[in-house]
VOPAGU-2260 file (C-alpha; in pm, 1 decimal, decimal comma):
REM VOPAGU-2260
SITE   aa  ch    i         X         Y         Z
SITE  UNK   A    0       0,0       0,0       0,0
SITE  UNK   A    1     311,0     240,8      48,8
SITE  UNK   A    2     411,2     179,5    -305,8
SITE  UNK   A    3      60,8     267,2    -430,8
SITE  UNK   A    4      68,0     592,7    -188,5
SITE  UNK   A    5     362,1     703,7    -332,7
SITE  UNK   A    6     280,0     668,7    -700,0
SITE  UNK   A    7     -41,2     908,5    -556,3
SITE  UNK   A    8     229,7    1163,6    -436,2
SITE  UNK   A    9     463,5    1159,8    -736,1
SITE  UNK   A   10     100,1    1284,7    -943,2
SITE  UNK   A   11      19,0    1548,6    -662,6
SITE  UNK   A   12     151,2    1858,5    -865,0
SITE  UNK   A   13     -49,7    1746,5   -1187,7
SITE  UNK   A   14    -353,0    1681,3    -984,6
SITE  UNK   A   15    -316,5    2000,4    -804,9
SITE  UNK   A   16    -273,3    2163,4   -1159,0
SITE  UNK   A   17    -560,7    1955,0   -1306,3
SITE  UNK   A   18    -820,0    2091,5    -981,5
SITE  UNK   A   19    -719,9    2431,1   -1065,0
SITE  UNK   A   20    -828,6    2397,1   -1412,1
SITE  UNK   A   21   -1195,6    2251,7   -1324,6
SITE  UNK   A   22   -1207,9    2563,5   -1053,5
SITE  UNK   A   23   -1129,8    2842,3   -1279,6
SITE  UNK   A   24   -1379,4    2691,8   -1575,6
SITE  UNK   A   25   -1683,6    2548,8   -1368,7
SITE  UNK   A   26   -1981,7    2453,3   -1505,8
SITE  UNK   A   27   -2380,3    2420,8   -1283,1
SITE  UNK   A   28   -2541,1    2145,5   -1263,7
SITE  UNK   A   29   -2674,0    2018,2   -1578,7
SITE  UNK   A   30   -2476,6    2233,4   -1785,5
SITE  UNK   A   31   -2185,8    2076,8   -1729,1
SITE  UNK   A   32   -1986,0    1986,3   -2085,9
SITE  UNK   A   33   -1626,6    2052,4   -2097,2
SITE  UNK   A   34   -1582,8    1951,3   -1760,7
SITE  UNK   A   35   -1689,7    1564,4   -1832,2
SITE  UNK   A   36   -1476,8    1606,8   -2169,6
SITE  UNK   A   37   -1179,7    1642,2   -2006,6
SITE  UNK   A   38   -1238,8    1329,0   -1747,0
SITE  UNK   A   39   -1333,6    1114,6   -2031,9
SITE  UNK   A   40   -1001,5    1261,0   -2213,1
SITE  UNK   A   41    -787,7    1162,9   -1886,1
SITE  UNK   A   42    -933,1     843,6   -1860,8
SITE  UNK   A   43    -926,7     734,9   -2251,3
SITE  UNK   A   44    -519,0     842,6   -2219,1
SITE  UNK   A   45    -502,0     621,6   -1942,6
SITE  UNK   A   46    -656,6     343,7   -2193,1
SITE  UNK   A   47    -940,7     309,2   -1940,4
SITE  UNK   A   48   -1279,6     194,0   -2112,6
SITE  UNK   A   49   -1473,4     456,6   -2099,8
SITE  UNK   A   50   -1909,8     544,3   -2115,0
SITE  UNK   A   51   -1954,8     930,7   -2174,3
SITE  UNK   A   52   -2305,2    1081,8   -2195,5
SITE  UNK   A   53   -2421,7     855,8   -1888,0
SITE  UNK   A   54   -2775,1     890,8   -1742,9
SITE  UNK   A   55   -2660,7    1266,9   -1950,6
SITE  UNK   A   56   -2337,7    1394,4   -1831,5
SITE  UNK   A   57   -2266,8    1155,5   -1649,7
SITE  UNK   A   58   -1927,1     948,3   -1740,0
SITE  UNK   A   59   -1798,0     580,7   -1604,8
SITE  UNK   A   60   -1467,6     474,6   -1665,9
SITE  UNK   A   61   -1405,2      99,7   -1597,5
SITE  UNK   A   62   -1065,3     -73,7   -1492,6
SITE  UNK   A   63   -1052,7    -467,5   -1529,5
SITE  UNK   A   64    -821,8    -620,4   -1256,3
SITE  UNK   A   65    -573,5    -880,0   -1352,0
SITE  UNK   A   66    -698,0   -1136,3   -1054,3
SITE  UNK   A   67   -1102,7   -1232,2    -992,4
SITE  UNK   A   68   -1254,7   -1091,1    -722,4
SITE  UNK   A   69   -1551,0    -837,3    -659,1
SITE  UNK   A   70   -1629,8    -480,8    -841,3
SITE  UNK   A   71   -1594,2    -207,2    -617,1
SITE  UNK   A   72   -1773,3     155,6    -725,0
SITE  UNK   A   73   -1554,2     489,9    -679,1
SITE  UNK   A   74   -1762,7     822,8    -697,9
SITE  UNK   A   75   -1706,0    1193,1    -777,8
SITE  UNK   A   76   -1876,9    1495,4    -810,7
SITE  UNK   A   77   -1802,5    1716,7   -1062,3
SITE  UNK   A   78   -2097,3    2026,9   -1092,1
SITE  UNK   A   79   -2058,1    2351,9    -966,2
SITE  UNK   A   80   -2253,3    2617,1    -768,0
SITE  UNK   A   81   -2437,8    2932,7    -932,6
SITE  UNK   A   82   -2215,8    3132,9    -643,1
SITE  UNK   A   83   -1981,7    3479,9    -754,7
SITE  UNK   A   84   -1596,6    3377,9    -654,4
SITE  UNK   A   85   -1488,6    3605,7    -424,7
SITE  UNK   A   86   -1127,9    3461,3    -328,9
SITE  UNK   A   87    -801,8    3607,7    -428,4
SITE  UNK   A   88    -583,7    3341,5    -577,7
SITE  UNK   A   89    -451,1    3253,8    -920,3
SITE  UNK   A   90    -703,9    2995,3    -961,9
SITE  UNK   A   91    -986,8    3210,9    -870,3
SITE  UNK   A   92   -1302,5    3109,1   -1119,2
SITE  UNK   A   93   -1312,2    3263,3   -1453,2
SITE  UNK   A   94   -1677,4    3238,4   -1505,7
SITE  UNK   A   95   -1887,9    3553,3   -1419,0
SITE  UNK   A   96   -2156,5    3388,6   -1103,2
SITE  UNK   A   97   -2054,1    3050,7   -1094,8
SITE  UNK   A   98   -1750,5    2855,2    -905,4
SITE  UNK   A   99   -1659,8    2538,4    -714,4
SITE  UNK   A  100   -1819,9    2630,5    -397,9
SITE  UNK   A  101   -1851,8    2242,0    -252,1
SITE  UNK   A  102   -1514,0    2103,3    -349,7
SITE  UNK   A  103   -1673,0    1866,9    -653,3
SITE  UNK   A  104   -1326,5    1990,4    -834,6
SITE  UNK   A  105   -1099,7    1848,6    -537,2
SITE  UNK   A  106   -1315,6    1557,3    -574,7
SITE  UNK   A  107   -1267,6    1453,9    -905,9
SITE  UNK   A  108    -920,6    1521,8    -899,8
SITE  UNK   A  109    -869,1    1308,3    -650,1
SITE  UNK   A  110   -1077,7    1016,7    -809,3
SITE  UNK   A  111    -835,3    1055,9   -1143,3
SITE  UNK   A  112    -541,1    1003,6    -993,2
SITE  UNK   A  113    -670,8     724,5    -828,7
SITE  UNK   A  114    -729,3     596,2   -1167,2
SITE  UNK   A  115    -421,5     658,9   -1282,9
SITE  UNK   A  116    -223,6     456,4   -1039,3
SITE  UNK   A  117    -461,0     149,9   -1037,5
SITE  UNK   A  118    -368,3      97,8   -1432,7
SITE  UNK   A  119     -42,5     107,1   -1330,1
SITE  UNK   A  120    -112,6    -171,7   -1120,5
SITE  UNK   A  121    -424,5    -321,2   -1260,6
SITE  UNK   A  122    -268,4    -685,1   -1313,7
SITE  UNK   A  123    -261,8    -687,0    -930,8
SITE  UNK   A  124    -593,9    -608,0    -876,0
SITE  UNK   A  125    -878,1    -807,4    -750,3
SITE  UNK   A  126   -1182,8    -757,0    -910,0
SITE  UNK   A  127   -1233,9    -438,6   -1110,4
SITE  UNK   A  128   -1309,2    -101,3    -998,5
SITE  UNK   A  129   -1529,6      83,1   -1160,2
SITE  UNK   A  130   -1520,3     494,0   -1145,0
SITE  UNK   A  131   -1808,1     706,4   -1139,0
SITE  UNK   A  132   -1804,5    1110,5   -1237,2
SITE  UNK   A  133   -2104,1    1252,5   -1153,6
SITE  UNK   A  134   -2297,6    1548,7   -1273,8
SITE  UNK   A  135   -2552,0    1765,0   -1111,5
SITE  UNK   A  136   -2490,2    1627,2    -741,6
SITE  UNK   A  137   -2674,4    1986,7    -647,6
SITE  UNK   A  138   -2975,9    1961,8    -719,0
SITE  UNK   A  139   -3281,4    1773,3    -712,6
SITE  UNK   A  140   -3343,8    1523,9    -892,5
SITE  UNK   A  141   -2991,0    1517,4    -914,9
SITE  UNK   A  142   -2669,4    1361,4   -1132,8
SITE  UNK   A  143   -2714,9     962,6    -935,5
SITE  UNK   A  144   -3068,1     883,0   -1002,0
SITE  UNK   A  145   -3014,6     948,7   -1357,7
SITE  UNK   A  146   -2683,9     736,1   -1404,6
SITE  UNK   A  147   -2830,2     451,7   -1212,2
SITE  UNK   A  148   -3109,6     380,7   -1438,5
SITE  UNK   A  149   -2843,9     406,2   -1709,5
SITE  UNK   A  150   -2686,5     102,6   -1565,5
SITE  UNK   A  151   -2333,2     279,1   -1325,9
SITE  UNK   A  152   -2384,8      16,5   -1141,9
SITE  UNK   A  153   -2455,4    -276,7   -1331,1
SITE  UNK   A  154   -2282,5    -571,3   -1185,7
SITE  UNK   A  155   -2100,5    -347,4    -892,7
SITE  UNK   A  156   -2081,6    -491,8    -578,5
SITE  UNK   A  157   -2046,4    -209,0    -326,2
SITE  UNK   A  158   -1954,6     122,0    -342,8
SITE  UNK   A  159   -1799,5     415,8    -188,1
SITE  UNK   A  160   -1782,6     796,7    -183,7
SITE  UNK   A  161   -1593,8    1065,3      -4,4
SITE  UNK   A  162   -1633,9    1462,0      36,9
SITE  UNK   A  163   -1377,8    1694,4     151,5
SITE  UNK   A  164   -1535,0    1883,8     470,9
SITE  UNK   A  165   -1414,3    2228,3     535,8
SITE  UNK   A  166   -1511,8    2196,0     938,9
SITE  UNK   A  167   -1247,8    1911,7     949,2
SITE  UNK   A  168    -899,1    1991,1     964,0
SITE  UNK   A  169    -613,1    1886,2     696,7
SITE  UNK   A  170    -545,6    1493,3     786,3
SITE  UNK   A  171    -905,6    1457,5     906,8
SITE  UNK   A  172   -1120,1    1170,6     830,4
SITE  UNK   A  173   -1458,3    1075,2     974,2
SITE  UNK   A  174   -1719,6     780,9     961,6
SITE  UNK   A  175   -2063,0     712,5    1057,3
SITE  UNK   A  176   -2248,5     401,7    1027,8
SITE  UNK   A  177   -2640,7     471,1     981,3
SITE  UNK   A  178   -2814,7     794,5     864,2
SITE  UNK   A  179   -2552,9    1040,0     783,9
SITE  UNK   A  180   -2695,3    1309,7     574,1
SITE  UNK   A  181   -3083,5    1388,0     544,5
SITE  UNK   A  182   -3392,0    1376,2     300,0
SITE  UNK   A  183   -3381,3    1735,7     174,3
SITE  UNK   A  184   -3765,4    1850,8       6,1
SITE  UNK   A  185   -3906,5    2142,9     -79,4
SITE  UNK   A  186   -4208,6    2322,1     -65,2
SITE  UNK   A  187   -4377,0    2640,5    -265,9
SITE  UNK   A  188   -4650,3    2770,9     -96,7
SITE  UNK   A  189   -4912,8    3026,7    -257,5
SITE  UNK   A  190   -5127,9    3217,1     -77,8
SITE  UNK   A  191   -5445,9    3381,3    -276,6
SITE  UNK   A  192   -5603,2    3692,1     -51,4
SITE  UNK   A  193   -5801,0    3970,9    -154,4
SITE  UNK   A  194   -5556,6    4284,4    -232,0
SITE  UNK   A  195   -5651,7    4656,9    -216,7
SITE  UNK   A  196   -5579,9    4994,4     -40,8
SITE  UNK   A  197   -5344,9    4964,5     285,4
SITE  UNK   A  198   -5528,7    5209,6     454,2
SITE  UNK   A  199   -5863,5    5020,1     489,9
SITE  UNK   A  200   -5762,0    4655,3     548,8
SITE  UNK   A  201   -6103,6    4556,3     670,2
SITE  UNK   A  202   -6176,0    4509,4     285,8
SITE  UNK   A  203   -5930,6    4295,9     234,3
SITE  UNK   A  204   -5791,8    3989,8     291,7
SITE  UNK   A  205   -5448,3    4056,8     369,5
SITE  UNK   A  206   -5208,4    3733,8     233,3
SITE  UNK   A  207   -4920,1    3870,8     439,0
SITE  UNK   A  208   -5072,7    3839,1     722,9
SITE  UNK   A  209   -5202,3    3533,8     628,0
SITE  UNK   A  210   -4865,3    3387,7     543,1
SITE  UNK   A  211   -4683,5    3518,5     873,7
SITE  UNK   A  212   -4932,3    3252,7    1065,0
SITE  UNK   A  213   -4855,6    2991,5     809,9
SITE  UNK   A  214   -4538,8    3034,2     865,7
SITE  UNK   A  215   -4547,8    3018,7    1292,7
SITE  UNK   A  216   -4774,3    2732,9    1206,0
SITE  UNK   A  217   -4520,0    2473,0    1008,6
SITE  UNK   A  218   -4260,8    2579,8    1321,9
SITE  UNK   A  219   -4488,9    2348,8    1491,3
SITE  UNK   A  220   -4423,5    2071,0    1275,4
SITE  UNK   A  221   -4039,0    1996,5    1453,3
SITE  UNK   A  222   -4143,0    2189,6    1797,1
SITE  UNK   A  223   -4492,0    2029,2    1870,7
SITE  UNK   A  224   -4630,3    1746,0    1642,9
SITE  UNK   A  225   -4293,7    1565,1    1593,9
SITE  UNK   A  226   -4149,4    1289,0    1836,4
SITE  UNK   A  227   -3849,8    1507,3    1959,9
SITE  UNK   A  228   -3643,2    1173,3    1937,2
SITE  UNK   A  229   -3678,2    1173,8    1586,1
SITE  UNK   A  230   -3549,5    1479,9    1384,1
SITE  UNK   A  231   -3696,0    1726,1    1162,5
SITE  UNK   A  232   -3592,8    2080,5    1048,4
SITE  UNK   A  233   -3868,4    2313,0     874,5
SITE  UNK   A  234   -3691,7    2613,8     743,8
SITE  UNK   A  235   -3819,9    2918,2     530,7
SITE  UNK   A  236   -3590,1    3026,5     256,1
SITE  UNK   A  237   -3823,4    3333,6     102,9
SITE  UNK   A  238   -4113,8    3515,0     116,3
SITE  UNK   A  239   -4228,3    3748,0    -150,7
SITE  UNK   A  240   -4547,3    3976,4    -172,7
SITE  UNK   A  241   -4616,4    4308,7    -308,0
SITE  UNK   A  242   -4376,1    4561,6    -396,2
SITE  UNK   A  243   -4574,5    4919,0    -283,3
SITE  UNK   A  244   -4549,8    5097,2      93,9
SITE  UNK   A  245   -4979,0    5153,1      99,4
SITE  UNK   A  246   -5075,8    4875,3    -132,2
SITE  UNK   A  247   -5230,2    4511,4     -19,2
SITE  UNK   A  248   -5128,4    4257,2    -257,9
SITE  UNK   A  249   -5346,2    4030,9    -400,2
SITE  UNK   A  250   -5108,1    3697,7    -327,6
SITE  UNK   A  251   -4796,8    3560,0     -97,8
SITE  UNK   A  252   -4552,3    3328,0    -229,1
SITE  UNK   A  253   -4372,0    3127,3      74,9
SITE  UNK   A  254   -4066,8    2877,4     -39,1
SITE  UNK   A  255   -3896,2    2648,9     223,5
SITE  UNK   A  256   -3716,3    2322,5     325,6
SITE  UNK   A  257   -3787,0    2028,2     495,4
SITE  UNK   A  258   -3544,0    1784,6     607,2
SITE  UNK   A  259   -3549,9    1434,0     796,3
SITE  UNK   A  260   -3374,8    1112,4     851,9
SITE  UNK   A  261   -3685,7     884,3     958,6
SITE  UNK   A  262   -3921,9     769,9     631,3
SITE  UNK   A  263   -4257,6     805,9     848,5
SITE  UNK   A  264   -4142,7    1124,8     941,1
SITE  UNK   A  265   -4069,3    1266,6     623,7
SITE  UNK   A  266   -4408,4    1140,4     510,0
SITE  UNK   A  267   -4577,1    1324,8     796,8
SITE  UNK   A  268   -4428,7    1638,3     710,1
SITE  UNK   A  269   -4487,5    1673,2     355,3
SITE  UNK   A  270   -4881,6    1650,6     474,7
SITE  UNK   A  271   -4841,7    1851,2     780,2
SITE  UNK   A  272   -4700,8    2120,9     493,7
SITE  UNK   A  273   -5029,7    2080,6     306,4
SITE  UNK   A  274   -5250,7    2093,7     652,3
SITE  UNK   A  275   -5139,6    2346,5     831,4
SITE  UNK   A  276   -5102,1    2572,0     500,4
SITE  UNK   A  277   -5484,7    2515,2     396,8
SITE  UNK   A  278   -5678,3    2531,6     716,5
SITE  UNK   A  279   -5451,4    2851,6     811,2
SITE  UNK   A  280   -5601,9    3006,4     511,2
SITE  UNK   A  281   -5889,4    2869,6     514,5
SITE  UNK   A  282   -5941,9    3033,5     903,5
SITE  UNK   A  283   -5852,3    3354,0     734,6
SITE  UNK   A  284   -6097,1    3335,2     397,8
SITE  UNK   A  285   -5781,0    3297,8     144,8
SITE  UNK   A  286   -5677,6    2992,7      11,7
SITE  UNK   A  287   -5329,4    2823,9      -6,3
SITE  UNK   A  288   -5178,3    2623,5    -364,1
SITE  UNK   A  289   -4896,8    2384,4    -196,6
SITE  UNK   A  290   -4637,9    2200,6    -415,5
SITE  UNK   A  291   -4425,1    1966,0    -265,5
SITE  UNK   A  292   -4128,8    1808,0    -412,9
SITE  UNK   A  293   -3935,4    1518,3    -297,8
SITE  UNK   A  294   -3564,9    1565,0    -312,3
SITE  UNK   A  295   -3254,0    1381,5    -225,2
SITE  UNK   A  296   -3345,7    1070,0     -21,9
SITE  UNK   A  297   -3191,8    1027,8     399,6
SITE  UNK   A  298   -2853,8     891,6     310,3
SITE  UNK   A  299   -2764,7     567,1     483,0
SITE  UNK   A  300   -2418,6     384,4     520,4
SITE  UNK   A  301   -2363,0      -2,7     515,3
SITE  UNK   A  302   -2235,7     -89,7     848,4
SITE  UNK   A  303   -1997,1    -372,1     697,8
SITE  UNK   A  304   -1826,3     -74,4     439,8
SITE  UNK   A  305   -1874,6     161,6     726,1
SITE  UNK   A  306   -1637,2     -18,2    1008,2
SITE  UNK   A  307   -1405,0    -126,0     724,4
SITE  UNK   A  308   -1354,5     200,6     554,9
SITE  UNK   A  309   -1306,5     338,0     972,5
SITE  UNK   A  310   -1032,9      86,9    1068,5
SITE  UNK   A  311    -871,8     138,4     719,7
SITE  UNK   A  312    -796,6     481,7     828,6
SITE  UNK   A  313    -694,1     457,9    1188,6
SITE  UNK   A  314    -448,0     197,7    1055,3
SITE  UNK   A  315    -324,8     413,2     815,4
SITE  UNK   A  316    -362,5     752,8     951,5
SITE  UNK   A  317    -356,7     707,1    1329,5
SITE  UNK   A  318    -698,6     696,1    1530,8
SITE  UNK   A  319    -615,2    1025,3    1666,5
SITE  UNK   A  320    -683,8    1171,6    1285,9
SITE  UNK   A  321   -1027,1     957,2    1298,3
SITE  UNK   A  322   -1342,5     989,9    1444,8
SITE  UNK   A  323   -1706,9     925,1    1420,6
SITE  UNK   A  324   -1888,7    1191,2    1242,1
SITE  UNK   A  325   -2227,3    1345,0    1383,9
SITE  UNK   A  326   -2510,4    1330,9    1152,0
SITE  UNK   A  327   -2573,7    1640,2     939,1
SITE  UNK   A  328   -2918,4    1785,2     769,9
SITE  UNK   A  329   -2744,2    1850,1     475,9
SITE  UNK   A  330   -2854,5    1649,5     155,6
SITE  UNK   A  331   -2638,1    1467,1     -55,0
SITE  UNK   A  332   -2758,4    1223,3    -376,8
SITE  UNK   A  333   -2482,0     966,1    -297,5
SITE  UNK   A  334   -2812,1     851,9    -111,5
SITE  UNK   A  335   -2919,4     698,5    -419,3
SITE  UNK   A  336   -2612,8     486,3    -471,2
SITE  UNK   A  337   -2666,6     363,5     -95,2
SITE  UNK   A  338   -3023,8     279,2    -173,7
SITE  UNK   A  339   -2960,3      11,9    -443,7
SITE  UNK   A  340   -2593,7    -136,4    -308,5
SITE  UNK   A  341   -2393,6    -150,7      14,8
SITE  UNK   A  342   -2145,6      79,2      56,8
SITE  UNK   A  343   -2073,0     411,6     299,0
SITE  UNK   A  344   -1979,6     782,2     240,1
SITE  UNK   A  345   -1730,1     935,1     427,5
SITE  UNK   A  346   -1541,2    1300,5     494,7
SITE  UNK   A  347   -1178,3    1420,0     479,4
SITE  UNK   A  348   -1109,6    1702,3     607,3
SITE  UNK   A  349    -996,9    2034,2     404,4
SITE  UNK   A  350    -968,4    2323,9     696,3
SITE  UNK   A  351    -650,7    2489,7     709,0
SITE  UNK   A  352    -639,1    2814,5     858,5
SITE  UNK   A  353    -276,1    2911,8     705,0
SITE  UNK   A  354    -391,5    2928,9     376,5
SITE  UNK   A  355    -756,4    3125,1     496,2
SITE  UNK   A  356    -908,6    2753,9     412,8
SITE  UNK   A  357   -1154,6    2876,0     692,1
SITE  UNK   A  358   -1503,4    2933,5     474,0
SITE  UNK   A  359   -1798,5    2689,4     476,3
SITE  UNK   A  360   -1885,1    2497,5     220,7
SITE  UNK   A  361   -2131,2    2746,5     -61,2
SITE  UNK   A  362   -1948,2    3014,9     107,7
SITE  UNK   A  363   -1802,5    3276,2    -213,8
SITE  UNK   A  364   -1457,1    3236,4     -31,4
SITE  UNK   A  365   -1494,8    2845,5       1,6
SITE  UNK   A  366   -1140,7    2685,2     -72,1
SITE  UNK   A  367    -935,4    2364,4     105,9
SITE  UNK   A  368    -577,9    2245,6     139,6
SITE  UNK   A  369    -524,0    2050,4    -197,6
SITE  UNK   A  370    -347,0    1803,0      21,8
SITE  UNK   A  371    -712,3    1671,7      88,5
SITE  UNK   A  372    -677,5    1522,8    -285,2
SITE  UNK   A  373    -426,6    1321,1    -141,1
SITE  UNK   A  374    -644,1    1190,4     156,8
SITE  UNK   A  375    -949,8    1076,3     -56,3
SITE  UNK   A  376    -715,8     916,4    -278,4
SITE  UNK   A  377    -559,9     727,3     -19,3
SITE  UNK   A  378    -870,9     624,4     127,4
SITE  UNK   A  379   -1005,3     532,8    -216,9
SITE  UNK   A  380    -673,8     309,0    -325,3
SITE  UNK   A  381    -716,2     113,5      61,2
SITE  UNK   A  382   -1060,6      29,1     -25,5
SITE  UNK   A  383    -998,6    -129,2    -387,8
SITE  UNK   A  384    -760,5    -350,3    -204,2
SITE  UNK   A  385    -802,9    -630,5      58,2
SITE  UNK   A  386    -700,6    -554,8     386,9
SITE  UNK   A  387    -363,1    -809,2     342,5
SITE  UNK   A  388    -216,2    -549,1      98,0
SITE  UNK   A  389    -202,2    -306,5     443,1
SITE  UNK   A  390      17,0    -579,7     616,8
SITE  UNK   A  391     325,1    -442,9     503,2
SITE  UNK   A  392     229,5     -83,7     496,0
SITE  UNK   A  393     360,5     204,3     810,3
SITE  UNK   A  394     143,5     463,2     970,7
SITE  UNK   A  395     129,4     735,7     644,3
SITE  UNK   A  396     183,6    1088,3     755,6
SITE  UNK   A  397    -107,4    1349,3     541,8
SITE  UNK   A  398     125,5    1628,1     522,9
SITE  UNK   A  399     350,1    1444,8     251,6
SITE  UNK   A  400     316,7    1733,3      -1,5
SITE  UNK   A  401     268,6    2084,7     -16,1
């Protein structure tokens, strides 16, 4: 496993280079074009087979081991965020409103030059490894759902995924067996009063109003209907209605978020969303239009992938760079990938102070330490291998590059 680190290391500066490129030319989610052109261009030069135009923009390269054995899945992100880049580097995006807000660059990166040093070593590898660049992880439905009906993981026997986390320090990685990431849905509410002259609202019906106790009303879904075992986060993103000082509009428009781990839960809010909305206006004589979209489903890792991917890194890393990661309501479509085969999703970390890697993740200033290219790869390259090949391997420090 050394040997296969160290190849990793000797194709830091190119990867480095290569992540820069993807962050100054990013592309949104289902827009994305030259960005999957030059991953299926990498992987074709590495005489990988390669699928382009999967589930859309989606592209799979495969890598047939020398030796039987099982088919492991590799994933990575590759769609940016429609966020202005507001950091002052060389690399800085060169597209007006849109840069690599999430780390999907670092990501794919990393997942490349894990590709390239498994063909250098694909006659000693059991089973074949299949690698997975996704589009559109950012929205709803998003890149996975897609690329699974077009067949990413026919014949693939488990799978794994990893996300650089900007809360995490440099030489950071952490695990979590079970719900890890939440069911993210949305909701657009519309509220139809009666509209006219702000200065006699007795003739009205006032939707603002209206909409400020439909609003105090869905609080109650996580404060007072749900068990407060089980979690739930309601949250309003915008409210928009009217545009004039003395005027009452005619309508309110109310968009928000609801996000859950538990299935029964999730159900119970999407009708709780549609009950509280239309009796609230219904007490008030206006009427409420809901639509409710499902998005990303709760996302769920394997316990078997889960401990193994876990003891892979203390071995590796030292269990004082590991720990067990709390669950987050953020949303993430690896979910999908979860859903169909075993498998587990995990974090490296990417903070690093020195370098002002200090922003959250959709932040305009968002960056990481590169070197985190270098810890999903090494993570990746472990779990392609069986846990023999780590027999002769020492304690690998994360700091090997700069």
């Amino acid at each position: 496993m050394t040997e296969l680190f160290q190849k990793l290391e000797m194709l830091y500066p190119d990867l480095v280079e290569l992540r820069r490129d993807l962050h100054m030319y990013p592309e949104v989610s289902l827009q994305e074009v030259e960005t999957p052109e030059k991953i299926a261009r990498y992987l074709e030069k590495l005489g990988i087979e390669v699928r382009t135009g999967v589930g859309g923009n989606g592209v799979v390269g495969t890598i047939r081991g020398g030796k039987p054995g099982k088919t492991t899945a590799l994933r990575a992100d590759f769609d940016a965020l429609p966020i202005q880049d507001q950091k002052d580097v060389s690399y800085k995006s060169k597209v007006p409103g849109v840069m690599h807000a999430c780390g999907h660059d670092l990501h794919t990166a990393a997942l490349l030059g894990v590709a390239n040093v498994l063909t250098q070593v694909k006659d000693e590898l059991e089973g074949d490894v299949v690698l997975i660049h996704q589009f559109a992880e950012e929205v709803a439905p998003g890149g996975a759902e897609a690329m699974i009906r077009d067949g990413c993981l026919d014949e693939v026997d488990e799978i794994y995924g990893a996300h650089v986390w900007a809360d995490h320090p440099i030489g950071h990685y952490s695990f979590h067996e079970g719900y890890t990431m939440a069911a993210a849905d949305t909701f657009d509410i519309t509220i139809a009063g009666r509209g006219g002259h702000g200065a006699m609202p007795h003739q009205t019906v006032d939707p603002i109003v209206v909409a400020s106790h439909v609003i105090l009303g869905l609080q109650q879904i996580a404060s007072r209907i749900t068990d407060p075992l089980k979690s739930v986060v309601v949250t309003i993103g915008a409210i928009h209605s009217g545009d004039a000082h003395n005027v009452i509009p005619d309508q309110a428009h109310i968009k928000g978020t609801v996000r859950t781990f538990d299935k029964g839960v999730r159900d119970s809010a999407e009708q709780l969303v549609q009950q509280i909305s239309e009796m609230t206006c219904r007490t008030y004589g206006a009427t409420a239009e809901v639509a409710y979209n499902r998005g990303h489903m709760a996302l769920y890792n394997h316990r078997d992938q889960t401990t193994r991917a876990s003891m892979l890194a203390k071995t590796l890393f030292g269990e004082e760079n590991v720990s067990d990661k709390d669950p987050i309501m953020g949303a993430e479509d690896f979910a999908f990938y979860l859903n169909e085969i075993p498998g587990t999703f995990f974090f490296v970390g990417g903070r690093n102070p020195d370098i002002n890697a200090i922003y959250p993740h959709h932040h305009p200033k968002f960056d990481v330490d590169e070197r985190a290219i270098l810890g999903i790869g090494k993570m990746f390259l472990s779990l392609v291998f069986p846990e023999g090949a780590l027999l002769n391997s020492t304690k690998t420090s994360h700091s090997t590059n700069d």
